[in-house]
N, C-alpha and C positions, 0 to 999 in steps of 0.2 A: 526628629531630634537631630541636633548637628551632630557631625564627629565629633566624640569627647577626646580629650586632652586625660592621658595616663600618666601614670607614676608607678613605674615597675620599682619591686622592691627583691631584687634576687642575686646571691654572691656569685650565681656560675655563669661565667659569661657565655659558653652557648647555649645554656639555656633560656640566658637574655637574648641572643641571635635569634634563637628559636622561635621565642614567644614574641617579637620585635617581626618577624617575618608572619608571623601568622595574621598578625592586626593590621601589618602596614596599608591595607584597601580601608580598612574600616576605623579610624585614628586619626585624629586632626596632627597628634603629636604624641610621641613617647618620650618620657624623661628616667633617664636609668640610674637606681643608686644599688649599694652593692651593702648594706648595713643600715640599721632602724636606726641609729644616730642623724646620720645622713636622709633619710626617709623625715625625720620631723622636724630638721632644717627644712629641707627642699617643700615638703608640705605647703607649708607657712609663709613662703613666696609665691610658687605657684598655684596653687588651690584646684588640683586637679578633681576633672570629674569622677575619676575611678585610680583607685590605690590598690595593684595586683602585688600581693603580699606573698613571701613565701614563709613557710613555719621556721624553718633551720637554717639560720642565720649566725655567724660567728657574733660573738659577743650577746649582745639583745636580742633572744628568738622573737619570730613575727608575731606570736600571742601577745607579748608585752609587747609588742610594738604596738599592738595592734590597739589594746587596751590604753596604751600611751597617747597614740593619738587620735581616739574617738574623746577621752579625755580632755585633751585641747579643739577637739574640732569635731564638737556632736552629730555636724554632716557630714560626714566622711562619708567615702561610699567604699568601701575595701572587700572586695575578694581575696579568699584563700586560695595559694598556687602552689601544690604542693606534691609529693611522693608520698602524704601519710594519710590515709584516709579511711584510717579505722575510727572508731564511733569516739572515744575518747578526747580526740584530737577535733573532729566534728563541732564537739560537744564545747571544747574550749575554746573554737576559733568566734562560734556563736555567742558563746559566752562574754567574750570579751570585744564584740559589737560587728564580726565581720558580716556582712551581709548575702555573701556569697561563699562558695566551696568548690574549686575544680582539681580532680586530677591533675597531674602531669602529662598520665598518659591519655588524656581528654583533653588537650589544650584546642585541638579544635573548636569546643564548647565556649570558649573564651570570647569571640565577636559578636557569638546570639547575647552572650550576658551584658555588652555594651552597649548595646543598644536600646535598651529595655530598663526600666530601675529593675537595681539589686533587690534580691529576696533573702531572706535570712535562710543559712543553711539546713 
C-alpha cells in the first residue's frame, strides 16, 4: 500500500503537532482542520485515504461529524482520536460509521492503523 494521504480533524494544535509527528515516516500527506465544518469542506476536495477524527470539537462534535460525512461519502475511512474511551462513546463513534478507535494515550497505535484497512471499533 502507498502512504495514505490524512485528514486530521483536531481543535488542539499540539495535539495536531503531536499526532502530525508521529505519522510524519508513515504519510504521503497531512491536512489539518480544527472543526467538522471545515472537515466536510476539506473532505470533498481532497478525498483522503483516512479521516483521524476527534470526539470534542467546538461547535459540531466528531460523532455528528462523523455521521455527517459517511453520509455524504459511504467510503470514508475515519478513525476515532480521542481522550474518551469508555464504551458509550465506543459505541457511538461505531455507530455513526467510524471504523476505527485510538486513544490519545495510544497515538502510537495510529501508523499500524494506516497501513492496513480500517476495522470497525
Amino acid at each position: 500500500m502507498t502512504e495514505p494521504v490524512v485528514l486530521m480533524v483536531e481543535d488542539n494544535p499540539e495535539m495536531r503537532g503531536l499526532i502530525r509527528s508521529i505519522l510524519a515516516d508513515t504519510t504521503r500527506a497531512i491536512h489539518e482542520v480544527d472543526n467538522a465544518p471545515s472537515a466536510l469542506e476539506v473532505y470533498a476536495d481532497l478525498q483522503p485515504d483516512f479521516v483521524l477524527m476527534d470526539i470534542e470539537l467546538n461547535g459540531m462534535d466528531g460523532i455528528a461529524a462523523t455521521r455527517a460525512l459517511r453520509g455524504l461519502h459511504a467510503d470514508a475511512h475515519i478513525i476515532m482520536v480521542t481522550g474518551h474511551g469508555d464504551e458509550p462513546y465506543r459505541r457511538a463513534a461505531a455507530d455513526a460509521g467510524a471504523e476505527g478507535f485510538v486513544l490519545k494515550e495510544n497515538l502510537l497505535d495510529l501508523p499500524a492503523l494506516l497501513t492496513r484497512p480500517a476495522s470497525r471499533p
